[in-house]
Wavefront OBJ file of the C-alpha trace (Angstrom):
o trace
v 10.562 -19.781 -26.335
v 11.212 -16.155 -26.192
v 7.157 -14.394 -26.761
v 6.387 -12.654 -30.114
v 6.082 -9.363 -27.921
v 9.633 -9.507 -26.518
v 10.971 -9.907 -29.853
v 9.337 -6.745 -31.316
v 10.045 -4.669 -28.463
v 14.039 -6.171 -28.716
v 15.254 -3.458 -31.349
v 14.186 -0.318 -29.215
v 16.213 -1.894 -26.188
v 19.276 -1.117 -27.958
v 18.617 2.570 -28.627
v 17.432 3.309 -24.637
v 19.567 4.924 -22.595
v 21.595 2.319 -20.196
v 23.065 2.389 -16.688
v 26.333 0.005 -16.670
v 26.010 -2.868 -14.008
v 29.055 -2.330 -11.683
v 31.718 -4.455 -12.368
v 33.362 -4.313 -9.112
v 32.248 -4.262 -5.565
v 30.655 -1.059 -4.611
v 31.369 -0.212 -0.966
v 28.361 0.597 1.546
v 29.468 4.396 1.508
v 29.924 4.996 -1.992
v 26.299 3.274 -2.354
v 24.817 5.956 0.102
v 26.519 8.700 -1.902
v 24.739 7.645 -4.958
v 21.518 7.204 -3.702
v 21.750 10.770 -1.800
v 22.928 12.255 -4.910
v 19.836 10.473 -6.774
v 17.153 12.020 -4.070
v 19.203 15.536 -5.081
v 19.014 15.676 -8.527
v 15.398 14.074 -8.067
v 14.359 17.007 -5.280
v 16.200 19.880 -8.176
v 13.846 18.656 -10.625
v 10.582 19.112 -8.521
v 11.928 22.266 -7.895
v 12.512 23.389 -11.592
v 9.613 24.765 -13.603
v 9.001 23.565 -16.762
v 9.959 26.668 -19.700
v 6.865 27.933 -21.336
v 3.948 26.338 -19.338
v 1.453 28.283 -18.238
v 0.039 27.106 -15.033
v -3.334 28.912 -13.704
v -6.391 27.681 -11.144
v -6.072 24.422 -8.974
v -4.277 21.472 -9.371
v -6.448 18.861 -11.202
v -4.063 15.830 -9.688
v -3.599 17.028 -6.052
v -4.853 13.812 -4.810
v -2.272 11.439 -6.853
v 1.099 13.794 -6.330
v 2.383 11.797 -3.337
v 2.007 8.357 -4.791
v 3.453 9.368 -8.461
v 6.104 11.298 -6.305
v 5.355 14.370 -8.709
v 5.086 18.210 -8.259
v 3.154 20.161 -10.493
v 4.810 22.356 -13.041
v 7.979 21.377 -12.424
v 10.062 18.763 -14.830
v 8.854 15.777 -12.347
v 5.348 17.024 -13.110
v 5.078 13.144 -14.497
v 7.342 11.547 -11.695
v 7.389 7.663 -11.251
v 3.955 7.936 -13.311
v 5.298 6.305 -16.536
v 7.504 3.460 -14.443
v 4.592 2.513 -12.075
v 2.261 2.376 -15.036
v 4.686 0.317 -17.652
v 5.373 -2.207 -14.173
v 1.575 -2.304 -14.442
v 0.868 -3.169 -18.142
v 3.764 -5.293 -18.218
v 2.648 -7.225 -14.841
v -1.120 -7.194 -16.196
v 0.111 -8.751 -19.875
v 1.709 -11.483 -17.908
v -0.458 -12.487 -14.904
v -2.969 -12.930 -17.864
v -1.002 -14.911 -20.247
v -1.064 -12.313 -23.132
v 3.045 -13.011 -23.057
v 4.851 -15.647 -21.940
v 7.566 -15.008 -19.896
v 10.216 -17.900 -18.256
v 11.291 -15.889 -15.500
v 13.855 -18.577 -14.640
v 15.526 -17.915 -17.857
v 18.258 -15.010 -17.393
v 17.481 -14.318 -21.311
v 13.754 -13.901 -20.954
v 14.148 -12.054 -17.865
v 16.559 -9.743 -19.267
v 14.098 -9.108 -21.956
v 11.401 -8.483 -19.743
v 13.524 -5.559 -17.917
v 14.511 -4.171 -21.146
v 10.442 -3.954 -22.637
v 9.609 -2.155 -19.262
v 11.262 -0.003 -19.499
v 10.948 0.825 -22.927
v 7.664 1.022 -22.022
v 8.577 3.351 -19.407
v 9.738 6.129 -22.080
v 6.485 5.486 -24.305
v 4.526 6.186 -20.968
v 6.611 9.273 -20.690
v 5.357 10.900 -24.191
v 2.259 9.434 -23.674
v 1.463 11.201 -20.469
v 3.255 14.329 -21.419
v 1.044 14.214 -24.542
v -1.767 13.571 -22.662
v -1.478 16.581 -20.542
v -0.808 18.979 -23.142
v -3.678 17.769 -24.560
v -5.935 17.888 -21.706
v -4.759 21.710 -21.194
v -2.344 21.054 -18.255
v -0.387 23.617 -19.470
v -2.537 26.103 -21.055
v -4.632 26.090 -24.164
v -3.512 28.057 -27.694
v 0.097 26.656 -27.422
v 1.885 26.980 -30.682
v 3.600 23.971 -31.693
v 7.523 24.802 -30.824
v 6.058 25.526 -27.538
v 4.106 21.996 -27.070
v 7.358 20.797 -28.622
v 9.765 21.956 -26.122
v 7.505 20.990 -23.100
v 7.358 17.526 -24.222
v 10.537 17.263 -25.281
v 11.361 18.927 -20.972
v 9.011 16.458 -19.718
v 10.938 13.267 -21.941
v 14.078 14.146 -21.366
v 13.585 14.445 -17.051
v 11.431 11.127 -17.179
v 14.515 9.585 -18.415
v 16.429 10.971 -15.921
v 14.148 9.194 -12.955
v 14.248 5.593 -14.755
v 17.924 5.677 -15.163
v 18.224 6.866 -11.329
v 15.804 4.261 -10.834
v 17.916 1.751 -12.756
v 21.291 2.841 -11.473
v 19.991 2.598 -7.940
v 18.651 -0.994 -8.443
v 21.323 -2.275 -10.545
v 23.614 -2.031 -7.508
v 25.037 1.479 -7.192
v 22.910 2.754 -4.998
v 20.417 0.826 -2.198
v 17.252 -0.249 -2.313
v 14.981 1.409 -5.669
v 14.575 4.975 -6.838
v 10.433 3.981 -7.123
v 10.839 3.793 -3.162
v 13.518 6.240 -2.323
v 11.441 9.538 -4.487
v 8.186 8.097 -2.976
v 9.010 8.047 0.539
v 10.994 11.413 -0.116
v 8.195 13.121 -1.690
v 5.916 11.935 1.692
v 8.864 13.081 4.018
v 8.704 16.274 2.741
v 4.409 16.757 2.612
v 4.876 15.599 6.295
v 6.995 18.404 7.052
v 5.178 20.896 4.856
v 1.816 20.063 7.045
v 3.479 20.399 10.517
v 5.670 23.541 10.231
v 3.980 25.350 6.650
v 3.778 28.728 7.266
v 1.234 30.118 5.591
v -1.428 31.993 7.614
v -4.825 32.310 6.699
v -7.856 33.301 8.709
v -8.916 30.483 11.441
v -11.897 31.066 14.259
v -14.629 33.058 15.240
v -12.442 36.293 15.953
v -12.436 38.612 13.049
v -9.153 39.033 11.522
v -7.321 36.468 13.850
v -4.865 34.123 11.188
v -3.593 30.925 11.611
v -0.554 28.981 10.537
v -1.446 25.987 7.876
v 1.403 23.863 9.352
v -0.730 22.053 12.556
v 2.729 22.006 14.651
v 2.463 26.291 14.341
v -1.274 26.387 14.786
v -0.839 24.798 17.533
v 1.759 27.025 19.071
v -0.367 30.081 18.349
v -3.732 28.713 19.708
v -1.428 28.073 22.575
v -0.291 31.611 23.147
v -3.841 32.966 22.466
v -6.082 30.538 24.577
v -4.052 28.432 26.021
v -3.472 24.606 25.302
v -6.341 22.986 26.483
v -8.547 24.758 24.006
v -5.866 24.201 21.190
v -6.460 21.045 21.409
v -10.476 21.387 21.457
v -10.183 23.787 18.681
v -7.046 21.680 16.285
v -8.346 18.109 16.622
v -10.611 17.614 14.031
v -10.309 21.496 12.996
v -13.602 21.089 11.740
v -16.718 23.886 11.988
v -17.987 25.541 9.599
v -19.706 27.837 11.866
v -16.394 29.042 13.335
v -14.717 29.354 9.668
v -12.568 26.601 10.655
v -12.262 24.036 7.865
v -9.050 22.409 7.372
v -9.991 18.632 8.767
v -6.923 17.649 6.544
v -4.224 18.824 8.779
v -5.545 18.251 12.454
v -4.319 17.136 15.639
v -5.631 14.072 14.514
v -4.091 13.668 11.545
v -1.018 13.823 13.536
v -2.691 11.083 15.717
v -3.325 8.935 12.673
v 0.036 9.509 11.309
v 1.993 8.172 14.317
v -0.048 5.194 14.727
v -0.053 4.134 11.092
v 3.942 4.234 11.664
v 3.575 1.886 15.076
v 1.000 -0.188 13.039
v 3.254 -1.394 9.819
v 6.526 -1.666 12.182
v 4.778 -4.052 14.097
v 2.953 -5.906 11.671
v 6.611 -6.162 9.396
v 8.054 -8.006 11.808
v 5.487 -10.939 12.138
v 6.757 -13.615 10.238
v 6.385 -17.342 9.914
v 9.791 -19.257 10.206
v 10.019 -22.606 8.579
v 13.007 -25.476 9.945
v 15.729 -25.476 7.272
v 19.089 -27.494 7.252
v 22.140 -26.960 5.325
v 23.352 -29.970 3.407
v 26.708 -29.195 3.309
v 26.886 -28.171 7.173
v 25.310 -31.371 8.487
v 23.809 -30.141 12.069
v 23.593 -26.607 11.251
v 20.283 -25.677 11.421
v 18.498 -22.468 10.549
v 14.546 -21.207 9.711
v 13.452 -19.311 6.368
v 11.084 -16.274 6.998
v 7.932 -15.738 5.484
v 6.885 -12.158 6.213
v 3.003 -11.304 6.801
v 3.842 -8.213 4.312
v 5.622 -10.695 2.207
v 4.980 -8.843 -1.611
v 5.785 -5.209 0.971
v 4.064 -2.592 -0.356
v 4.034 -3.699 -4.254
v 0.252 -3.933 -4.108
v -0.935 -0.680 -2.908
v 2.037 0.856 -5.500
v 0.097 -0.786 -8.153
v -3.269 0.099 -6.953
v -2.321 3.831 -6.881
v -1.030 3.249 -10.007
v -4.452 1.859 -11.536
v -6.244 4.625 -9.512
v -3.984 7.494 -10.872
v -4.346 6.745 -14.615
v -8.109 6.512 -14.376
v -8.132 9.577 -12.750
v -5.540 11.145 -15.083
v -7.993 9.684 -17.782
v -11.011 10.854 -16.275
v -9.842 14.691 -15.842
v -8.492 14.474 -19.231
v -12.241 13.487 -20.509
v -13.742 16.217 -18.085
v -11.258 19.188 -19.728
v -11.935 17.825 -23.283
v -15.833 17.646 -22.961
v -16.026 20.921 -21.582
v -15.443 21.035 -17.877
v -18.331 21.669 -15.541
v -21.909 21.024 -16.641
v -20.650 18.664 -19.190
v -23.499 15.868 -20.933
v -20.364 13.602 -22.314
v -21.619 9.991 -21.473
v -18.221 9.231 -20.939
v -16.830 11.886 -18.987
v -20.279 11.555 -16.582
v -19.111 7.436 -16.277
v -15.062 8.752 -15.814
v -15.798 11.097 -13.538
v -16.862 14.880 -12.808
v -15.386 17.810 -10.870
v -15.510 20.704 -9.292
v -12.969 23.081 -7.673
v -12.597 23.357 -3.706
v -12.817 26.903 -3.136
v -10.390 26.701 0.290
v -7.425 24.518 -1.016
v -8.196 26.029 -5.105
v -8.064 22.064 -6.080
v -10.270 19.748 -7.952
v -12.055 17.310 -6.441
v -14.325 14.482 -7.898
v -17.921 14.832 -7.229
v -19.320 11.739 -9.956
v -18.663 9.245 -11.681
v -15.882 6.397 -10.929
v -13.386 8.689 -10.074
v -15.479 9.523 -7.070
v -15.167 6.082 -5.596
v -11.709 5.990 -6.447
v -10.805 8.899 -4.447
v -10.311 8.550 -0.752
v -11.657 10.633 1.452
v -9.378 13.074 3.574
v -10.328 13.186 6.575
v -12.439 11.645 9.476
v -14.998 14.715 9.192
v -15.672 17.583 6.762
v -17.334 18.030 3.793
v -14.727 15.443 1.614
v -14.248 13.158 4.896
v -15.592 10.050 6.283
v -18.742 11.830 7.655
v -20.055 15.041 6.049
v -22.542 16.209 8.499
v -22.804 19.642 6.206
v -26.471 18.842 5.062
v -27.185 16.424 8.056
v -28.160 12.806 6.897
v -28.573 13.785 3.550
v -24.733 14.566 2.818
v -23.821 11.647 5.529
v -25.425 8.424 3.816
v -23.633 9.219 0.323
v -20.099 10.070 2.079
v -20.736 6.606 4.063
v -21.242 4.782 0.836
v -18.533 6.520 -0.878
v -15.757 5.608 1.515
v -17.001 1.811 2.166
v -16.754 1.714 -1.954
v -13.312 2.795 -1.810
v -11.837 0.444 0.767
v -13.341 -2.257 -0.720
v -11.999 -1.822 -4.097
v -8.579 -0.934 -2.337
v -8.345 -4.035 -0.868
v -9.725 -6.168 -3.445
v -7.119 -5.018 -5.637
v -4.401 -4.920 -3.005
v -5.152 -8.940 -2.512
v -4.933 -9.424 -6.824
v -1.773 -7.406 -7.059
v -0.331 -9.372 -4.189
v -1.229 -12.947 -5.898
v 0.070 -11.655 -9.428
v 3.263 -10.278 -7.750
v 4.482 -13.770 -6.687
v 4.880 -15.371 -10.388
v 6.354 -12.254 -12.154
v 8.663 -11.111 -9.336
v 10.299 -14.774 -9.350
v 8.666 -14.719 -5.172
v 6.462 -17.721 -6.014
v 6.914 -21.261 -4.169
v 8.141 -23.110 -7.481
v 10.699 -20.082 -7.492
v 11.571 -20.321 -3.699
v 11.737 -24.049 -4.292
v 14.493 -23.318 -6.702
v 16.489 -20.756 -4.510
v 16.278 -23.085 -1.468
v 17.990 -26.401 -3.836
v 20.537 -24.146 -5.400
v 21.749 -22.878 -2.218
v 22.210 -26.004 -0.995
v 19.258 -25.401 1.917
v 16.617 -28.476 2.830
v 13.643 -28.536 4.690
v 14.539 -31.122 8.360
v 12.856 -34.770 8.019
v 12.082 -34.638 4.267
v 13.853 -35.640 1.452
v 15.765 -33.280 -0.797
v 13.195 -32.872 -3.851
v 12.055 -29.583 -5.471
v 8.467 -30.959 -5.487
v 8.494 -31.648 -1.619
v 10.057 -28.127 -1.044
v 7.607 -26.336 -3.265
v 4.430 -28.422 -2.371
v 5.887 -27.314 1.344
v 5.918 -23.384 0.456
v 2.400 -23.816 -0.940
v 0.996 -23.717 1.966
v 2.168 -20.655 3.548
v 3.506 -18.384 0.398
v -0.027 -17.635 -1.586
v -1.954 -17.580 2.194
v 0.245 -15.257 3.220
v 0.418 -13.119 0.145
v -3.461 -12.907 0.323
v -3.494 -11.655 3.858
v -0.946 -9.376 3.545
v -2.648 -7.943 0.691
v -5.800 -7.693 2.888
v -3.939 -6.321 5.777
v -2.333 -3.194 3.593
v -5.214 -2.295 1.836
v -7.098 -2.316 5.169
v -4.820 0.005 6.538
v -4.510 2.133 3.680
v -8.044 2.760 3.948
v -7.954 3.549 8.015
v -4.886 6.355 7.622
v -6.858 7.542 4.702
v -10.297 7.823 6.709
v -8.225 9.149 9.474
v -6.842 11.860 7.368
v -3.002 10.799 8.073
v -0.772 13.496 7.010
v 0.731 12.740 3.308
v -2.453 10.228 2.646
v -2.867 6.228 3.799
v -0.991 5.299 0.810
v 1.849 7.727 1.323
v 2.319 6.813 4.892
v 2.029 3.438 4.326
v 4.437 2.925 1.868
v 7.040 5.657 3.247
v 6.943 3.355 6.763
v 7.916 0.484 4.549
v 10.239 1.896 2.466
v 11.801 3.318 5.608
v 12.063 -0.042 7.424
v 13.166 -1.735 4.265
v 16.049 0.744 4.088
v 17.073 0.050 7.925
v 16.989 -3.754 6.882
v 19.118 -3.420 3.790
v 21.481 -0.711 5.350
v 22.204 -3.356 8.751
v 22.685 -6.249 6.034
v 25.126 -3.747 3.870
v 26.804 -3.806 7.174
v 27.454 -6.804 7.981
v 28.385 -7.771 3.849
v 31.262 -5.179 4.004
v 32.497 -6.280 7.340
v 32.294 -10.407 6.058
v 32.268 -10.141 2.410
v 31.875 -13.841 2.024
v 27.854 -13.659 3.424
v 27.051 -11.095 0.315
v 25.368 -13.997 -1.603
v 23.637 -15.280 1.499
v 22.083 -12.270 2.557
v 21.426 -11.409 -0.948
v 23.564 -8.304 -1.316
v 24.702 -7.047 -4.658
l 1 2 3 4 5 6 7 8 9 10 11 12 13 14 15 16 17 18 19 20 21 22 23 24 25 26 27 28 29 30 31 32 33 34 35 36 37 38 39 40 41 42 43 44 45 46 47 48 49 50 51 52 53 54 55 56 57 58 59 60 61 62 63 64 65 66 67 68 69 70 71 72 73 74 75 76 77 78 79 80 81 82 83 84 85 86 87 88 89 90 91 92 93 94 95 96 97 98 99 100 101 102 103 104 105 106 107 108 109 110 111 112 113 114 115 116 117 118 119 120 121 122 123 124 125 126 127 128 129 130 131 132 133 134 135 136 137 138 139 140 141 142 143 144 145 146 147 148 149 150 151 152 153 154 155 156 157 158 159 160 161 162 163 164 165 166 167 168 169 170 171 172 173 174 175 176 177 178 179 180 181 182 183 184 185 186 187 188 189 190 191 192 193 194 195 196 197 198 199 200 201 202 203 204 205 206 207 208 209 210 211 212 213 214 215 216 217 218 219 220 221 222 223 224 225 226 227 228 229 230 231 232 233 234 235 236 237 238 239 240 241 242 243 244 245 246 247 248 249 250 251 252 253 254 255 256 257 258 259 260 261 262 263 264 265 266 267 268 269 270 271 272 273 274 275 276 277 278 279 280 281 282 283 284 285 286 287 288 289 290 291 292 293 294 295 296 297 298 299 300 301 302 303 304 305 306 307 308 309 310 311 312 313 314 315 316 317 318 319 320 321 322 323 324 325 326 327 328 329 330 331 332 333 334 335 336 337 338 339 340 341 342 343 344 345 346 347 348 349 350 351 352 353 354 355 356 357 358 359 360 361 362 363 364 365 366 367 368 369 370 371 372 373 374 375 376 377 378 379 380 381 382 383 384 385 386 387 388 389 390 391 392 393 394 395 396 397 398 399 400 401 402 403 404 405 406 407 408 409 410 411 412 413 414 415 416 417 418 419 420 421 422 423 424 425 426 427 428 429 430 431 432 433 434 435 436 437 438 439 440 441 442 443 444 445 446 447 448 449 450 451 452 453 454 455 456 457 458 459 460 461 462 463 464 465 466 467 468 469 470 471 472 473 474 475 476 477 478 479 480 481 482 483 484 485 486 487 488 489 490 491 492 493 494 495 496 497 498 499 500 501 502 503 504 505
C-alpha cells in the first residue's frame, strides 16, 4: 500500500516541470551531445551573476562549493544543494521507516522519484530563502528585489534537476549530480595549477608569486633554480618567510595524483561469484561485487549532511550577530572568523569546527598547526581525528541505507539474478538460496567500502589534495564510472541485442 506521504505529495507531481523518457533508442553520440550541452548550460550559469545581489567580504561557504558544485553569486550559487539534500531527507524518511516504500513496485517507485524531486524545488526556495535571510546577498533589500533573486535562484535550480533528470532518464550518460560535480573539481584543479594571480611570496621584498603551484613553480625555477623550488613549494608553509599558502603546494599536487592511483586501483577489486545461465546450459559466467560497491553515494551524502549544518550554522552566526556573539545556539552550531589571506570564513567553534576538514598537512587550518607550538598542535590533532571519524562513521551508515532504497540490496539482486534467467552453479534455483547467498558478501562489502572511502576522504583532505578529499574522490569515480559506461555504450550500439544485459538504457 502506497504511504500516506506519497499520496499528499502526488498532486504537486503533476504541476513539476518534466523531462519526456525517450521513446526511441538514443544513439551513443547523440547521448554525448546532450550531456556536453548539459555541462554548458551548467558552466553559463556559474558564470552568470545573479541581478541585484550585492556581494561584499569573503565567502561564508568556500569550504562546501566543490561538493554542492556551486559558485558564489552566480545563478548556481545553490547548485546540486537542493537535489543532494531532498536524496537525503527522502533516503533518511525511508531507511527509518517514517514511509514505506515497495521499491519493487514500478508504482511506488515512480512515486518515490516524483516526491524527490518535488522536494528538490521546495529545497530550492528554501535555501534561496535561507540565504537572503542570512544576508548572502546584502541586508536592506526591498522586497521586489528579494523577489526577483529568489525567483533567479528557483527558476536555475530547476534548470539543474531537469538536466539532472534528462541526463538520467536516458538522454544523456551517467547523472548530472556526477557530471557538474566532477566538472566543478576539474575546473578548481586547473584553477590551482595554472591561476594567475600574483601576490607577494618569500623573504625578498616585493618579489610576487603566481597562486597557480604549476606557475610558482616555473618562477621559483627561473629565480633560484629548481632544487630550491621544490624546498620552498612543498608544503609552502613559513610564516617567517611570508609564505602561507599550504593549500596549493607541491604536495598537494603529490596528494592529488595518488588519491587518483588509489580509487583506480581499489575500483577494480571485486569479488566474482560462479553464475550459470539456465537457458544456455554450460555457459558459465561470474557476477561482480565491487569493494566500492554503493561508489561514491556515501561521501555525496555525507557532504550533503555536512553542508546543511554548516549552511545552518553560518545562517545562526549572521542572524545572532556575527563575531563575539553569546547565542547558545549559534556557540553549539558553530562560530567564525574571516581568514585574512584567502578573505574567507572559516569555523573556529562549535560543531561546524569538527565538521570542517582541515586543508592541508601543515599551517595554521592543517593537520598540524605548529603556529603557537604545542598549544595550537594538540587542538588541530583532536580536531582532524574528530572529523575522520565522523566521516567514516557516516560514510559506513549511508553505505548500509543505500542498499534497500537504491533497489542494490541482496533480496533485490536475488530478484534481478531469477528474472534474468541467471543461477548460482550446484544450488537449486530458489530466490531464498540466491539471496541468503548475496548476504554474505553484499552488506560486508558495503560496510568496507564505506570504511575504505571515508578513510580516504580524510587522507586527501589531511594531505591538502587540490579541489578537497571529497572532490577528488568523487571526481576519480565519476571519471572511471564514465569510462565504464562509455566502453559498455560501445559495445550496446555495435550489438544492440546485449543493451538489457549490460544494463544500458
Amino acid at each position: 500500500m502506497t504511504s500516506r506521504f506519497l499520496q499528499a505529495i502526488r498532486p504537486f507531481m503533476s504541476i513539476t516541470p518534466e523531462v519526456v523518457k525517450p521513446t526511441r533508442e538514443v544513439h551513443f553520440n547523440e547521448k554525448v551531445v546532450w550531456t556536453f550541452a548539459a555541462l554548458v548550460i551548467y558552466f553559463v550559469m556559474a558564470s552568470t551573476p545573479i541581478i541585484g545581489a550585492q556581494h561584499e567580504g569573503a565567502d561564508p561557504f568556500a569550504f562546501m562549493r566543490t561538493i554542492t558544485a556551486s559558485t558564489q553569486g552566480s545563478l548556481a550559487e545553490l547548485g546540486i544543494g537542493p537535489i543532494v539534500t531532498a536524496g537525503l531527507i527522502m533516503q533518511i524518511l525511508v531507511g527509518s521507516k517514517i514511509i514505506s516504500v515497495n521499491m519493487g513496485d514500478p508504482e511506488e517507485r515512480s512515486l518515490y522519484t516524483g516526491a524527490q524531486k518535488v522536494m528538490s524545488v521546495a529545497m530550492t526556495i528554501i535555501e534561496a530563502a535561507a540565504f537572503l535571510i542570512g544576508g548572502t546577498y546584502g541586508t536592506n533589500l526591498d522586497l521586489q528585489t528579494q523577489l526577483a533573486i529568489i525567483a533567479q535562484l528557483l527558476a536555475a535550480g530547476i534548470i539543474i534537476i531537469l538536466l539532472d533528470e534528462m541526463i538520467q532518464k536516458g538522454w544523456g550518460l551517467g547523472s548530472g549530480i556526477s557530471l557538474f560535480i566532477a566538472g566543478g573539481v576539474g575546473l578548481q584543479i586547473f584553477q590551482g595549477l595554472f591561476a594567475a594571480q600574483s601576490f607577494l611570496e618569500g623573504p625578498e621584498p616585493g618579489v610576487t608569486s603566481m597562486r597557480g603551484i604549476a606557475l610558482a613553480f616555473l618562477a621559483w625555477t627561473t629565480r633560484r633554480g629548481p632544487i630550491e623550488a621544490i624546498g620552498a613549494l612543498f608544503f609552502r608553509y613559513s610564516p617567517a618567510e611570508n609564505v602561507n599558502l599550504p593549500s596549493l603546494s607541491l604536495l598537494s599536487v603529490i596528494a592529488t595524483v595518488v588519491v587518483f592511483i588509489i580509487v583506480i586501483y581499489f575500483e577494480s577489486m571485486r569479488i566474482e561469484i560462479p553464475i550459470s545461465y539456465a537457458q544456455y546450459k554450460g555457459i558459465r559466467s561470474t557476477y561482480p561485487i565491487k569493494l566500492l560497491y554503493v561508489s561514491n553515494i556515501p561521501v555525496i551524502l555525507t557532504s550533503a549532511v555536512f553542508a546543511d549544518i554548516y549552511f545552518i550554522a553560518q545562517m545562526v552566526w549572521n542572524a545572532s550577530g556575527g563575531t563575539g556573539t553569546s547565542n547558545p545556539l549559534a556557540l553549539f552550531l558553530g562560530t567564525f572568523s574571516v581568514d585574512e589571506t584567502s578573505q574567507q570564513y572559516v569555523p573556529e567553534g562549535g560543531l561546524v569546527y569538527f565538521l570542517t576538514p582541515p586543508r592541508s598537512l601543515v599551517g595554521d587550518f592543517g593537520v598540524l598547526n605548529l603556529s603557537r607550538g604545542l598549544e595550537s598542535l594538540m587542538p588541530s590533532l583532536f580536531r582532524a581525528l574528530i572529523y575522520a571519524i565522523i566521516l567514516i562513521v557516516l560514510s559506513v551508515i549511508f553505505s548500509v541505507m543505500w542498499l534497500e532504497t537504491a533497489g542494490m540490496g541482496p533480496r533485490d539482486v536475488a530478484s534481478q539474478f531469477l528474472q534474468s534467467g541467471m543461477q548460482m552453479p550446484g544450488w537449486r534455483r530458489s530466490k531464498k538460496i540466491v539471496e541468503r547467498r548475496l548476504e554474505m558478501y553484499i552488506p560486508t562489502i558495503a560496510v568496507i567500502g564505506g570504511l575504505f572511502i571515508g578513510s580516504l576522504a580524510a587522507f586527501a583532505d589531511f594531505l591538502g589534495a587540490i579541489g578537497s578529499g571529497m572532490g577528488i574522490l568523487l571526481s576519480v569515480s565519476i571519471m572511471r564510472q564514465y569510462f565504464e559506461l562509455i566502453s559498455k555504450e560501445r559495445v550496446a550500439e555495435m550489438n544492440p541485442a546485449l543493451r538489457g544485459f549490460l544494463g544500458i538504457k
